[in-house]
Structures are given as C-alpha cells and as structure tokens.
PAVOLO-952548 format. One record per residue: y, z, x of N, C-alpha, C in turn; residue in three letters; residue number from 1. Coordinates in nm, 4 decimals, decimal comma. Layout:
<pts>
PT	Y	Z	X	Y	Z	X	Y	Z	X	ALA	NUM;
...
</pts>
This chain:
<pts>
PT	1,5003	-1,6743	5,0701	1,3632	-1,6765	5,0275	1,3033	-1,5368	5,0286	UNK	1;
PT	1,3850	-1,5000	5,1361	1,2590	-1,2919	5,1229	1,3344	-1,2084	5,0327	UNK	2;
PT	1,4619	-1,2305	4,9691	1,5195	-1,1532	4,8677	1,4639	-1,1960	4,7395	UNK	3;
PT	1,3965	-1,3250	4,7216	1,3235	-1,3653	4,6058	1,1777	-1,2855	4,6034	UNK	4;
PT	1,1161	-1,2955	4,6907	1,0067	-1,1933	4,6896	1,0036	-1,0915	4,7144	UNK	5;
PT	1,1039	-1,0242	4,7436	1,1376	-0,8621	4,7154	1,1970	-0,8097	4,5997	UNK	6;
PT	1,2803	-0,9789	4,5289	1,2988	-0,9206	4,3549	1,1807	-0,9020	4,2660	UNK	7;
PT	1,0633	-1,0266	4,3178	0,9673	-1,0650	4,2558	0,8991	-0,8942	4,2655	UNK	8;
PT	0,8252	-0,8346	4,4091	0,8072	-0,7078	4,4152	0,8782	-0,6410	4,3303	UNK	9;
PT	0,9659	-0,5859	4,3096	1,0327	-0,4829	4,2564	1,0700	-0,5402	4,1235	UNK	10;
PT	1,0486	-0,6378	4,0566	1,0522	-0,6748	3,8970	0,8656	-0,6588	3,8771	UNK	11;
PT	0,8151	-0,6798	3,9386	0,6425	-0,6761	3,9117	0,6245	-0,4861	3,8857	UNK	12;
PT	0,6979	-0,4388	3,9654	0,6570	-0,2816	4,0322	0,7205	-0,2003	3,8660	UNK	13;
PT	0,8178	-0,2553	3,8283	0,9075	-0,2143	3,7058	0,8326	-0,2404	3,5793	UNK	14;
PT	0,7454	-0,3796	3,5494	0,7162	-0,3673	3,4533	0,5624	-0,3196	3,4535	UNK	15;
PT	0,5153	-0,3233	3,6033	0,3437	-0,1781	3,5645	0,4305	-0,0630	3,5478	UNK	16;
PT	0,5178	0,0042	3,5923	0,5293	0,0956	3,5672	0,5822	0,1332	3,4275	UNK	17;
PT	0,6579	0,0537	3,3879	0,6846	0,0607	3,2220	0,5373	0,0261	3,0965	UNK	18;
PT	0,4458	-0,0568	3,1850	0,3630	-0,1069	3,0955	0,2360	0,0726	3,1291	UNK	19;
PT	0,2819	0,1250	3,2158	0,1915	0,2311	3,2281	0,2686	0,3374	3,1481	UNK	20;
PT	0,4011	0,3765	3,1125	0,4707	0,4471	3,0532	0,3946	0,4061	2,8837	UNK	21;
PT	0,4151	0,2787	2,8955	0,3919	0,2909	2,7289	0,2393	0,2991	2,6890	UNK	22;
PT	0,1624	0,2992	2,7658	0,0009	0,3204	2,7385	-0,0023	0,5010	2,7068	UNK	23;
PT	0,0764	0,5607	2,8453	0,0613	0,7066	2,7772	0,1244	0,7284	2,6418	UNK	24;
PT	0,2567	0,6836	2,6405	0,2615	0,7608	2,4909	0,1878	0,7037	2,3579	UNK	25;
PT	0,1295	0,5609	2,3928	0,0595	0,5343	2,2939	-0,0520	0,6645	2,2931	UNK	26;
PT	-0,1500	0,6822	2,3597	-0,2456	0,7904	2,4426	-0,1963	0,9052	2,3799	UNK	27;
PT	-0,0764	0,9659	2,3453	-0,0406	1,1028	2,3488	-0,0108	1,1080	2,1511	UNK	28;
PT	0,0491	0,9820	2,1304	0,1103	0,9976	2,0156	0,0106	0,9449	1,8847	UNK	29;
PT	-0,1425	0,8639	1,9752	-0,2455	0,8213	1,8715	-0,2854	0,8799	1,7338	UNK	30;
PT	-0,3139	1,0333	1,7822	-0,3965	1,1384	1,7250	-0,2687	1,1329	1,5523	UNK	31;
PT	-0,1337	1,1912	1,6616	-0,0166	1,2451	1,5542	0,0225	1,1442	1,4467	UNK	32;
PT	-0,0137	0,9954	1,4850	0,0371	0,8955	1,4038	-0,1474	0,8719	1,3129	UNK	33;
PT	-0,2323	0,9164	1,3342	-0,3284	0,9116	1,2693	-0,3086	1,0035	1,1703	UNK	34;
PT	-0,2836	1,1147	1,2000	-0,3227	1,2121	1,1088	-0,1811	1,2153	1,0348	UNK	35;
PT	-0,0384	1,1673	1,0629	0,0538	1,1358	0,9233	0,0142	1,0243	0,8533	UNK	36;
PT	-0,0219	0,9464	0,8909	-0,0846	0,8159	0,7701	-0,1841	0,9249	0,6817	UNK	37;
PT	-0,2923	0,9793	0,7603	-0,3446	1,0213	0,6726	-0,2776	1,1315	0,5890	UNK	38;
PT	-0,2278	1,2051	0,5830	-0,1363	1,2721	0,5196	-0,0537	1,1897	0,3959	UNK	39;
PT	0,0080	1,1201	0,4319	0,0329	1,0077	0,3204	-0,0362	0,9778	0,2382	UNK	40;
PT	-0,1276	0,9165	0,2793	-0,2397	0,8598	0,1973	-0,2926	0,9736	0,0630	UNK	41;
PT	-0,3163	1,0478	0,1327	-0,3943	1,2149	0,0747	-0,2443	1,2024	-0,0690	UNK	42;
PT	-0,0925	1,2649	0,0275	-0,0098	1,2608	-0,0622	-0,0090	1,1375	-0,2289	UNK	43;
PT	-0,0010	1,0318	-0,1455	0,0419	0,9362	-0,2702	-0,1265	0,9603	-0,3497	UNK	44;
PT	-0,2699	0,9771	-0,2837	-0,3361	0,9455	-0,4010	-0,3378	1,0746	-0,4995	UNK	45;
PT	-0,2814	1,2131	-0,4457	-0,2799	1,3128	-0,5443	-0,1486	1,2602	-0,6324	UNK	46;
PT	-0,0308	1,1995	-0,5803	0,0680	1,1577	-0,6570	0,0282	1,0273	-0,7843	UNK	47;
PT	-0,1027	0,9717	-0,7433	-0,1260	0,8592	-0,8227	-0,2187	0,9023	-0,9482	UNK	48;
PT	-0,3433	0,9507	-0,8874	-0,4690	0,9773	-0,9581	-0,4476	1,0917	-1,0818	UNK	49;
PT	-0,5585	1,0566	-1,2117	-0,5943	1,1740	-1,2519	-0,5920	1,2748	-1,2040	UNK	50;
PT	-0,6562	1,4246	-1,2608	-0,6739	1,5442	-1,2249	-0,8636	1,5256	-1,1374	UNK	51;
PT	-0,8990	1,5975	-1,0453	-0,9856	1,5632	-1,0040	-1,0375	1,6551	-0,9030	UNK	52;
PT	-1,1810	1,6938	-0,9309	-1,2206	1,8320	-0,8944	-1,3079	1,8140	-0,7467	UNK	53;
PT	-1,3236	1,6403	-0,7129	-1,3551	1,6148	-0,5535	-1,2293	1,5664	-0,4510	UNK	54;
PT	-1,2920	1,5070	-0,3356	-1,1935	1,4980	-0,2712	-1,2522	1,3521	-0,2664	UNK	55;
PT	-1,1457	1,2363	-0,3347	-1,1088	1,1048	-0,3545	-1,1108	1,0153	-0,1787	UNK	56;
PT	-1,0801	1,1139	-0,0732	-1,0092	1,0725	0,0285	-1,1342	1,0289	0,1181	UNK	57;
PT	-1,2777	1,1236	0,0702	-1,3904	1,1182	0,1105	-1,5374	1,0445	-0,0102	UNK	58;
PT	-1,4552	0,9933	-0,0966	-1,5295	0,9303	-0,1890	-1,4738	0,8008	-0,2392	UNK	59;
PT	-1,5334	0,7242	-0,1259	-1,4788	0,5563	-0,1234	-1,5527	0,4705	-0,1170	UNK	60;
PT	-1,5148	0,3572	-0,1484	-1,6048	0,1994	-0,1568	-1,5132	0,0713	-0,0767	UNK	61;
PT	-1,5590	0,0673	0,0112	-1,4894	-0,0807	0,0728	-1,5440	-0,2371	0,0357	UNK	62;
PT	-1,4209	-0,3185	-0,0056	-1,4779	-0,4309	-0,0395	-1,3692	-0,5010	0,0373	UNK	63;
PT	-1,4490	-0,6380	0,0412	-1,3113	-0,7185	0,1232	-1,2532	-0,8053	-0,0490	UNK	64;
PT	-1,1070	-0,8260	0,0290	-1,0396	-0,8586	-0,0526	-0,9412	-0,9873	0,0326	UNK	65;
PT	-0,9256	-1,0922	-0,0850	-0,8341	-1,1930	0,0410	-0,6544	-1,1968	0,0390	UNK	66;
PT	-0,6103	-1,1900	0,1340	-0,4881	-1,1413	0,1711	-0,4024	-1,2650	0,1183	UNK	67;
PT	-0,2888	-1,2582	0,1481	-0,2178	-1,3730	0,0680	-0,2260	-1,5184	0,1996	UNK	68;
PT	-0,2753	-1,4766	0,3021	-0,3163	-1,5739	0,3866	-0,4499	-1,6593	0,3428	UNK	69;
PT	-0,5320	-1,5758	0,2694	-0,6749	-1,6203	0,2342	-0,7867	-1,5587	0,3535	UNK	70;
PT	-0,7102	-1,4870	0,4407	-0,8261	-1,3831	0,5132	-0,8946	-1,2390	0,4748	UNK	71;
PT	-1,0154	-1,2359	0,4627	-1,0491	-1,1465	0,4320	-1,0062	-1,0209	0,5014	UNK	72;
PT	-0,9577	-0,8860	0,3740	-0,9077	-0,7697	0,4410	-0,9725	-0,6717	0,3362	UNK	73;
PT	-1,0312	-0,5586	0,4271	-1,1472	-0,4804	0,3262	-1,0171	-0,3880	0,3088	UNK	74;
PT	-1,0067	-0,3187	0,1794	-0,9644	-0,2975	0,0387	-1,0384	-0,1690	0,0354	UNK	75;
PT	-0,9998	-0,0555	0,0819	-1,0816	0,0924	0,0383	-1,0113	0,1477	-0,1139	UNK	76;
PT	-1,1375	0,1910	-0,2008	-1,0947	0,1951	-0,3373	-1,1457	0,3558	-0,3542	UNK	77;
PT	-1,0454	0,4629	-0,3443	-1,0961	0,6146	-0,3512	-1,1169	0,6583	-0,4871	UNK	78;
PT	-1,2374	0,7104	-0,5166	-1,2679	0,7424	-0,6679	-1,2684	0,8840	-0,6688	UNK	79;
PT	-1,1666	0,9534	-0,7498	-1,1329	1,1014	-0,7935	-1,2354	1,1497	-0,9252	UNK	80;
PT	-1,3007	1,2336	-0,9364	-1,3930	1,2931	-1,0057	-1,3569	1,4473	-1,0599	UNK	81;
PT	-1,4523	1,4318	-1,2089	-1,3626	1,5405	-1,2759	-1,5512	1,5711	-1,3248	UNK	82;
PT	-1,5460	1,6867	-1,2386	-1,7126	1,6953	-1,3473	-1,8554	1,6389	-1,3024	UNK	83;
PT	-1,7796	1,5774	-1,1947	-1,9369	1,4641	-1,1265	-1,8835	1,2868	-1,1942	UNK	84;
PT	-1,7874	1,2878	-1,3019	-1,7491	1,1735	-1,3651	-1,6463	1,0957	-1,3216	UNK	85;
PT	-1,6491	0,9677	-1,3092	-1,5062	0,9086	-1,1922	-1,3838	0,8972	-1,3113	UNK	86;
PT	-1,2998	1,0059	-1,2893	-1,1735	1,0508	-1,3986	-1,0289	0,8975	-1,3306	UNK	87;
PT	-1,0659	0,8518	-1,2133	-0,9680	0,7516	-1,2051	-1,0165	0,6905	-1,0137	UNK	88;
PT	-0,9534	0,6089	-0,9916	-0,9554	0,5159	-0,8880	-0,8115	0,5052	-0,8308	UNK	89;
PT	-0,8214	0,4824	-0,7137	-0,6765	0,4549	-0,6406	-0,7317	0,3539	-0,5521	UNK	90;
PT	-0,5904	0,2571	-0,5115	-0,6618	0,1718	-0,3909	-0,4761	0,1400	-0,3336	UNK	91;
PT	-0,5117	0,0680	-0,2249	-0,3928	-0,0015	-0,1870	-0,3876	-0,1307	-0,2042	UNK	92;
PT	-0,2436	-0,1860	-0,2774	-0,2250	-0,3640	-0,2703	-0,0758	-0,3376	-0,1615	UNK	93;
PT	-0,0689	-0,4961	-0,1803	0,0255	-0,4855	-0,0981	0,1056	-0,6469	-0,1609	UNK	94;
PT	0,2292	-0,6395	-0,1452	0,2988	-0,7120	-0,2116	0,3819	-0,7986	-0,1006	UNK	95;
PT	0,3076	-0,9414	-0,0336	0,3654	-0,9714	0,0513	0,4959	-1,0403	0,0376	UNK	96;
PT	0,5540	-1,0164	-0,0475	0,6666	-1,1384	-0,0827	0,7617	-1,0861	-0,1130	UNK	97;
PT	0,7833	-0,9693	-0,1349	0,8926	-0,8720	-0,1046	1,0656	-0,9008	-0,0461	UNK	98;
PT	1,1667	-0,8740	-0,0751	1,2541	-0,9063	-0,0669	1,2545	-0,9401	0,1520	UNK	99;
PT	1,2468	-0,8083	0,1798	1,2513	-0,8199	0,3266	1,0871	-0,7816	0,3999	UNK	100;
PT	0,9985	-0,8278	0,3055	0,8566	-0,8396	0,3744	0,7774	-0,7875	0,2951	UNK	101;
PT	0,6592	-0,7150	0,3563	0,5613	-0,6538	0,2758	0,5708	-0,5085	0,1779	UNK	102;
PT	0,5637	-0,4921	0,0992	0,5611	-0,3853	0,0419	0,4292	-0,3105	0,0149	UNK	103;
PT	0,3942	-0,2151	0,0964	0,2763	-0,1163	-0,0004	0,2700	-0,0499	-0,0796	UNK	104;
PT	0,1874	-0,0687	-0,1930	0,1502	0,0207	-0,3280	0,0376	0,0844	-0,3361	UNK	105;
PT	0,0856	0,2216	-0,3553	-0,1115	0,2820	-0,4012	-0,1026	0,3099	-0,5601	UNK	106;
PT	-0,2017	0,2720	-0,6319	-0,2343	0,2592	-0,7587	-0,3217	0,3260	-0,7964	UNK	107;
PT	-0,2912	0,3943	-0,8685	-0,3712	0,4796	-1,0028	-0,4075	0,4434	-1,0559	UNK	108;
PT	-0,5626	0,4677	-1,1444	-0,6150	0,4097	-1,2572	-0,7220	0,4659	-1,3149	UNK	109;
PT	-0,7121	0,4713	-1,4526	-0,8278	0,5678	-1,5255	-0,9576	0,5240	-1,5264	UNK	110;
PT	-1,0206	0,5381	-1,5608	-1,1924	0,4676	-1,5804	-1,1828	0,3824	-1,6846	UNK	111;
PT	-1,0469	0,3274	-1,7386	-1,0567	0,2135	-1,8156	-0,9805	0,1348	-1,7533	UNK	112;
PT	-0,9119	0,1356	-1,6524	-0,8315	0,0380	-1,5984	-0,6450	0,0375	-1,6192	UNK	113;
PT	-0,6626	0,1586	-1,6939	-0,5176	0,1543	-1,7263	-0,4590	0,2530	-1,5933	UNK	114;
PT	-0,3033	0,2156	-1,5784	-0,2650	0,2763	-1,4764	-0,1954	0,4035	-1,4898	UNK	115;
PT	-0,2671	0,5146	-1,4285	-0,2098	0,6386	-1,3990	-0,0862	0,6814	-1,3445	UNK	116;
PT	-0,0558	0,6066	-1,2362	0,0367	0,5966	-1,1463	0,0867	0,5049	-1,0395	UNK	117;
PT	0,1771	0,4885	-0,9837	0,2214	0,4220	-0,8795	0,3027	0,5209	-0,7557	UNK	118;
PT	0,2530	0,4717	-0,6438	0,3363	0,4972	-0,5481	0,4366	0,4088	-0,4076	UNK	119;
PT	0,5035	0,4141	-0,3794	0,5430	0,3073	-0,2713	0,5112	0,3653	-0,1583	UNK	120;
PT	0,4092	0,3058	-0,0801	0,3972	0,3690	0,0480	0,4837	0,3000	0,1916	UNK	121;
PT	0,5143	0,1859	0,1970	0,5906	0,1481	0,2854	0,6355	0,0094	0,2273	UNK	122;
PT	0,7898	0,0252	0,2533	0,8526	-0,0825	0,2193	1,0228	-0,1537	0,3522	UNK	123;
PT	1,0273	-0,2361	0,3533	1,1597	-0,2360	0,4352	1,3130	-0,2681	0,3236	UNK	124;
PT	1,3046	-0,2956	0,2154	1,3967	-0,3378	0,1156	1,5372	-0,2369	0,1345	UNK	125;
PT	1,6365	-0,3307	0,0651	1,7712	-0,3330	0,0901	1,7698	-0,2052	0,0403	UNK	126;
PT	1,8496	-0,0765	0,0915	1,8455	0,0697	0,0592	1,9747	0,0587	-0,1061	UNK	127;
PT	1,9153	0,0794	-0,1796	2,0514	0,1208	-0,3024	2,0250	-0,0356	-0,3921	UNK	128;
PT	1,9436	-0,0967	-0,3465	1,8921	-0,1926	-0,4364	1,7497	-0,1832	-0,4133	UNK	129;
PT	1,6943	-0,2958	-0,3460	1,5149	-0,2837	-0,3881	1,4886	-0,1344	-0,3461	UNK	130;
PT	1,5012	-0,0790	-0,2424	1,4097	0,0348	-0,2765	1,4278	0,1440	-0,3824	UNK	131;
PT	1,5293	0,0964	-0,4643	1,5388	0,1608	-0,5655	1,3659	0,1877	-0,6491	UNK	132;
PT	1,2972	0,0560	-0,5921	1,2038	0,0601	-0,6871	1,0472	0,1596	-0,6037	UNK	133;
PT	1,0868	0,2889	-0,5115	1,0469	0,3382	-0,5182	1,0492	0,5145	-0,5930	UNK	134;
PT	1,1731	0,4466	-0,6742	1,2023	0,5578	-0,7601	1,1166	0,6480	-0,8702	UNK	135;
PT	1,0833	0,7113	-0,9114	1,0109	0,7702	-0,9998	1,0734	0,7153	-1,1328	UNK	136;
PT	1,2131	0,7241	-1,1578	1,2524	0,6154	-1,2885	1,2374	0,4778	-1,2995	UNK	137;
PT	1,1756	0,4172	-1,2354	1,1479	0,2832	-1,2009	1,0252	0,2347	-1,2116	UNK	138;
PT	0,9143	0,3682	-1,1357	0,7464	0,2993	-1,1345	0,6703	0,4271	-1,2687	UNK	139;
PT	0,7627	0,4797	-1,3118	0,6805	0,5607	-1,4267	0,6741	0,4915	-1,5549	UNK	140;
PT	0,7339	0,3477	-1,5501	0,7063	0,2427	-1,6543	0,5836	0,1676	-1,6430	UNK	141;
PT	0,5038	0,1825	-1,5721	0,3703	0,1256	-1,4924	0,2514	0,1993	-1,5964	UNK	142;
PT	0,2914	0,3798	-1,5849	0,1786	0,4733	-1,6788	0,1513	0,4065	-1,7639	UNK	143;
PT	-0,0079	0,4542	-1,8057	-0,0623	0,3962	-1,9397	-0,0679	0,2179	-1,9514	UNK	144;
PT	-0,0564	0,1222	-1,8994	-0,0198	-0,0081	-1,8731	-0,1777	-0,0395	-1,8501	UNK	145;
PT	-0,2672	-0,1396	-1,9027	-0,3804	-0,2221	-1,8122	-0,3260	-0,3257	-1,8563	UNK	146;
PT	-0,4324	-0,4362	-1,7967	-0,4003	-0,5671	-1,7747	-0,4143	-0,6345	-1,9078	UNK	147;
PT	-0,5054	-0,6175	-2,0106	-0,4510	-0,6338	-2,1460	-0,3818	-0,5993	-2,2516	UNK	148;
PT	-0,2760	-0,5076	-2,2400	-0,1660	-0,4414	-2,3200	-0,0099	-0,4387	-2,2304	UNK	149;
PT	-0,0171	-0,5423	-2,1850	0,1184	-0,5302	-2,0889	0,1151	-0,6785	-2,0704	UNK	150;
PT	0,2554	-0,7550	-2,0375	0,2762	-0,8792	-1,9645	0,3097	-0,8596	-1,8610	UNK	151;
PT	0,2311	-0,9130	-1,7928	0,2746	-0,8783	-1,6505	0,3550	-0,9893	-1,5628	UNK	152;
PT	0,5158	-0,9096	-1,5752	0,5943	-0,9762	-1,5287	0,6894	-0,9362	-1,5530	UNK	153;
PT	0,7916	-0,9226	-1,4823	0,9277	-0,8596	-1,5418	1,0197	-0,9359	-1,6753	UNK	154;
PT	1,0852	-0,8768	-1,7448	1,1637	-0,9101	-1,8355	1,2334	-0,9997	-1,8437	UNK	155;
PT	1,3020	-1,0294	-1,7353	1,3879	-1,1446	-1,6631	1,2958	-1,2879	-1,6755	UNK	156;
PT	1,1918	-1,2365	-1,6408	1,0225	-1,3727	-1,6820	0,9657	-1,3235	-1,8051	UNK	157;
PT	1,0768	-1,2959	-1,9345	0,9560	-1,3140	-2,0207	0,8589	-1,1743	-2,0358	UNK	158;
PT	0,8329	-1,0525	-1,9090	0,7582	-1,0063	-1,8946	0,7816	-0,8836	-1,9884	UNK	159;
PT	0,7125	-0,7677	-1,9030	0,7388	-0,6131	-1,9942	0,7984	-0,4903	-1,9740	UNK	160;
PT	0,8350	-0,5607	-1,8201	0,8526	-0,4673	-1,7030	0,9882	-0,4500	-1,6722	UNK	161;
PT	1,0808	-0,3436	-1,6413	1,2038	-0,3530	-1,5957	1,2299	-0,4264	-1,4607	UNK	162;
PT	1,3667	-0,5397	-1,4361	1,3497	-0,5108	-1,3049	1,4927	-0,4570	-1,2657	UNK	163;
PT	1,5211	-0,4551	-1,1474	1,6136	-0,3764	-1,0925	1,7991	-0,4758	-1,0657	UNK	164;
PT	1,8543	-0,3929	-1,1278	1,9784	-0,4779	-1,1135	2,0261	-0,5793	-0,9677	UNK	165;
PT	2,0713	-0,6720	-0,9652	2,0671	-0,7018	-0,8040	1,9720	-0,7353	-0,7426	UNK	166;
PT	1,8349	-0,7007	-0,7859	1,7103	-0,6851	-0,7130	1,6216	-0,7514	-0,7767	UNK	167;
PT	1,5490	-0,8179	-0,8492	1,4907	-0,9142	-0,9203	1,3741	-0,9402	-0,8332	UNK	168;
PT	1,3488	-0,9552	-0,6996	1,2610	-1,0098	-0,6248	1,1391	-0,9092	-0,5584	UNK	169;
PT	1,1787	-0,8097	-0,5652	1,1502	-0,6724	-0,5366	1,0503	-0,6011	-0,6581	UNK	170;
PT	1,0808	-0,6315	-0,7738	1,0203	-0,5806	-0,8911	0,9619	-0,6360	-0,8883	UNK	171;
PT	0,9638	-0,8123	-0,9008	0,9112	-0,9335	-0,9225	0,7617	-0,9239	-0,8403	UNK	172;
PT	0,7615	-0,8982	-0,6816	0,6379	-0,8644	-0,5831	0,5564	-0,7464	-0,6305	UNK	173;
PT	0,6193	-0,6862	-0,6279	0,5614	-0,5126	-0,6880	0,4716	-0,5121	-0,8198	UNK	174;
PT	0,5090	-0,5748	-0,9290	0,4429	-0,5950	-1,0651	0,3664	-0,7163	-1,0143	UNK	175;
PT	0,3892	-0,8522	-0,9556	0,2517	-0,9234	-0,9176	0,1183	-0,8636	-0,8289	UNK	176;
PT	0,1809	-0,7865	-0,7398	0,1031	-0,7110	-0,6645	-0,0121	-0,5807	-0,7357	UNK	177;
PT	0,0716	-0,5545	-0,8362	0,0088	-0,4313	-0,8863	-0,0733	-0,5153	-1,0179	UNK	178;
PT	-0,0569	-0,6173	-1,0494	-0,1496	-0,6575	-1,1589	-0,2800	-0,7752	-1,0722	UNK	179;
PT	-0,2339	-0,8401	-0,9630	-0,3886	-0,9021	-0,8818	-0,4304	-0,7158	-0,8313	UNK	180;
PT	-0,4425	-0,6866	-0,8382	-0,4890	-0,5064	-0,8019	-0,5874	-0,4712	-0,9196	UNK	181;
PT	-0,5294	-0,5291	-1,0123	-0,5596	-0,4692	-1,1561	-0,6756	-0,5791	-1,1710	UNK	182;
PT	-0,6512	-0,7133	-1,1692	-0,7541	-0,8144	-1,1708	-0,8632	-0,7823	-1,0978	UNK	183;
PT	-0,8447	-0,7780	-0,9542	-0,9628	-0,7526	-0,8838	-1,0762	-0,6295	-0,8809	UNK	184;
PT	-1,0000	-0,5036	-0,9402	-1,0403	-0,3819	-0,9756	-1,1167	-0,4690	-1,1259	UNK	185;
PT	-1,0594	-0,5207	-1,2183	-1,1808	-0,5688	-1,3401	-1,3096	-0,6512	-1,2947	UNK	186;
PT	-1,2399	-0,7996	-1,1900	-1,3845	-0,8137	-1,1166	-1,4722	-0,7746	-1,0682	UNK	187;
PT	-1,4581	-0,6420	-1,0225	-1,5493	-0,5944	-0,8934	-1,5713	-0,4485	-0,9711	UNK	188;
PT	-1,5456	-0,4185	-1,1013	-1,5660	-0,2703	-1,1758	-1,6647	-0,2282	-1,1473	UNK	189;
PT	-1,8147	-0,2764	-1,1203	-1,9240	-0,2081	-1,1231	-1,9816	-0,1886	-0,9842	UNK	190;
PT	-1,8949	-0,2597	-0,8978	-1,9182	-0,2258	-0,7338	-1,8325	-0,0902	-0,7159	UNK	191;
PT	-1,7110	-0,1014	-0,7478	-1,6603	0,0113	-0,7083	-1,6723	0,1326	-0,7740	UNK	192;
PT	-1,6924	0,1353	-0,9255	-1,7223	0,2430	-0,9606	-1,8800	0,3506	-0,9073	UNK	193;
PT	-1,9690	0,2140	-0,9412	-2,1205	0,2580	-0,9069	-2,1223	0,2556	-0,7767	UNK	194;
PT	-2,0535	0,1757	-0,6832	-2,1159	0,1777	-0,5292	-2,0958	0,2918	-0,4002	UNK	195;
</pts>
C-alpha cells in the first residue's frame, strides 16, 4: 500500500513538472509562432493580390462566415489598393474535405470577382500526389476565372478545372472551396468592399 502512494507521489510530481515544462515553451515560443503565421500570411497575400500601393495586411473587414460544421467563423477579407481604389481582395477558405483533412487557401481577386491568384497555405496531403496541388502549374489555372465564366468543378465532374492524376479528391476540395469563397465574396460585395 505505501509503494502505491509513493508511485502515486512521484507520477503526480512528473506530470506538474512536465505540465510546467510545456507552459514555458508555449510562453517562450508564442511571440515566434505569431509572427511566422504572420509572415505567411503577408507572403501568400503579396503572392495572391493585384499590384497595390497600401498595406492589405492592415486594411481589413471581418465577417462571420459558417464553417462546414454550420458554426460561425469570422472570415478576415484584406483589401489591396492601387490609388486609394480597392485593385483586389484576398481572404482565407478552407477546404475541409481534403484528402487527409483540411486544406487552406488564400485567394486573390480583382474588384470584379475574378481570381488573381491562389495560394496553399496549409495542407497535410499525400506528398507527390495531392500536394502536388500546391504547385504553381496546378493553381495558375484558377487566374482570370469568376464564378460566371468557369464551371466549377473539375473535369473528371464535367467541370473546367484540371485535377491531379491519382488525386481527384484534393482538386475536387480545393475548387469547391475556392468557388463557396467566390459565392460568399458576391453575397457580401458591398460589406467588404465599402466596410
């Protein structure tokens, strides 16, 4: 019986002290994991957007948007300016259905809705198949595309879109994802542009 409560002690003593280990490096490593997201972010929307003479990163509109659960998740939509004039929009979707989970996309788009660009910001997909489709030969079929001059859907469905050999499910999330993006950006045009 007293070797049970001296394991109990010394298994209790092991995990404060591990549960205090991992509070510091959360504590130490907060700042560094803040400021590479943001770095990213900055990256993909200069990789997405028009040319643009403000800073997009500080000129935003939050709206909520409903997740594929049906919970509301606010949706920051950065507007790049050329002149004082909004030359394009970026936002993040996210493509929950993804071969091995969620996929993030940041999206480009002109002041008509057509798309500038794509980027993949985080994905877990099979390396040498789906993430193929964060390739630049893969999402530069997206340019010039809005939601009325394109089918949105891959080829394999009929659609307009390439998808990826092997990988079908991956394209398949990515082009649904990037066209409810495109929908909700037409619903909400005059909140986010004007707001």
């Amino acid at each position: 019986m007293k070797d049970i409560g001296r394991l109990a002690l010394v298994l209790t003593l092991v995990t404060a002290v591990s549960a205090l280990l991992l509070a510091l490096v959360e504590l130490v490593t907060r700042d560094a994991i803040a400021h590479q997201r943001e770095l990213v972010t900055l990256n993909a929307l200069q990789s997405v957007l028009p040319p643009a003479d403000n800073e997009p990163n500080k000129d935003t509109v939050a709206l909520p948007v409903k997740d594929s659960k049906g919970n509301d998740v606010e949706t920051v939509f950065y507007r790049g300016r050329k002149d004082g004039k909004i030359s394009g929009i970026a936002f993040e979707t996210v493509a929950p259905d993804g071969y091995s989970g969620n996929i993030k996309i940041m999206v480009g788009i002109d002041a008509e809705g057509k798309v500038t660009g794509i980027s993949i910001l985080q994905h877990a997909e099979t390396p040498g198949l789906g993430a193929k489709a964060a390739d630049a030969s893969w999402t530069d079929q997206f340019k010039g595309k809005g939601l009325g001059d394109a089918k949105w859907s891959v080829k394999k469905d009929g659609g307009d879109f390439d998808q990826i050999t092997a990988a079908t499910i991956t394209p398949r999330a990515i082009v649904g994802a990037i066209r409810r993006g495109l929908e909700f950006f037409k619903a909400n045009q005059a909140a986010i542009v004007g707001g």
